[in-house]
Residue, then its C-alpha position, 0 to 999 in steps of 0.5 A: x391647224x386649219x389644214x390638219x382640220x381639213x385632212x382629217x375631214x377629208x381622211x373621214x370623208x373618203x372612209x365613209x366612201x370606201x365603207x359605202x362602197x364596199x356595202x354596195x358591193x356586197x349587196x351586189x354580190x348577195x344579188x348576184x348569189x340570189x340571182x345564181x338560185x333563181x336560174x337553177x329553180x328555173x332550170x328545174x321548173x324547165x325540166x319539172x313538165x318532161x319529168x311528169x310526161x315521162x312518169x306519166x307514160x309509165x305510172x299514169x295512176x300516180x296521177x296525184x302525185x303527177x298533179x300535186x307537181x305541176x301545180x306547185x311548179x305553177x304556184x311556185x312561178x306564181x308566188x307573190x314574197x321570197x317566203x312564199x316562194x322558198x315553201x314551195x320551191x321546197x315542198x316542189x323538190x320533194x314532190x319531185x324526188x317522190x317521182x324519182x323515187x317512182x323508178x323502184x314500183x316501175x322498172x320499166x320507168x327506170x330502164x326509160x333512157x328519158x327518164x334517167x337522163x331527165x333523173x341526171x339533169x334533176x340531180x345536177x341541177x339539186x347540186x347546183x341549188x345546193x351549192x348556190x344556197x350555201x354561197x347565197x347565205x354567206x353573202x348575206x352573212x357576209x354582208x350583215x356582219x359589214x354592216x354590224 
């Protein structure tokens, strides 16, 4: 009797490791996921400076536009919370898809070799957010529905 009592304390004690184990894990891997967003916003960041120099020497009166990007660039770096954040990364993806949609005003800018390989990078690196984000929220779905 005594050793069934302690089998079954110990079959529930290495449940409850293997359940906590597993939690830590994918807690990790929603770290990880969040991580991968992080480096392709910095990538972007990166790139956001020679996107604004290069339509800068072509529209040089779109200067609003120009400022309103490298000010949400640095606000974005800047911010304090993930919500915070998030708002200005996603209003600084559309200030930048408002300067390659420049390249239709300016021909000149679209046959600008430098700006059609800085409009490549942007794009690869939008697919990679994109790609990024939707294995973020399954992490964290995944992880919710673990711990539910």
């Amino acid at each position: 009797m005594l050793i069934a009592v302690i089998v079954a304390g110990l079959a529930l004690l290495l449940g409850a490791i293997l359940i906590f184990n597993r939690l830590v894990a994918e807690r990790n891997q929603m770290r990880a996921a969040w991580s991968d967003i992080d480096v392709q916003l910095m990538r972007r960041h990166d790139l956001t400076p020679q996107l604004v120099t290069a339509v800068k020497a072509y529209a040089d009166h779109e200067r609003a536009t120009l400022t309103t990007v490298s000010e949400l660039r640095t606000r974005a770096e800047a911010a304090a919370g993930l919500a915070d954040r998030a708002r200005l990364e996603d209003e600084l993806g559309r200030q930048i898809e408002r300067l390659l949609a420049l390249q239709e005003s300016y021909p000149d800018l679209k046959a600008s070799e430098n700006f059609l390989q800085l409009q490549r990078d942007l794009v690869a690196i939008e697919d990679h957010l994109q790609y990024a984000r939707r294995y973020y929220n399954g992490a964290v779905r995944q992880l919710n529905t673990r711990i539910e």
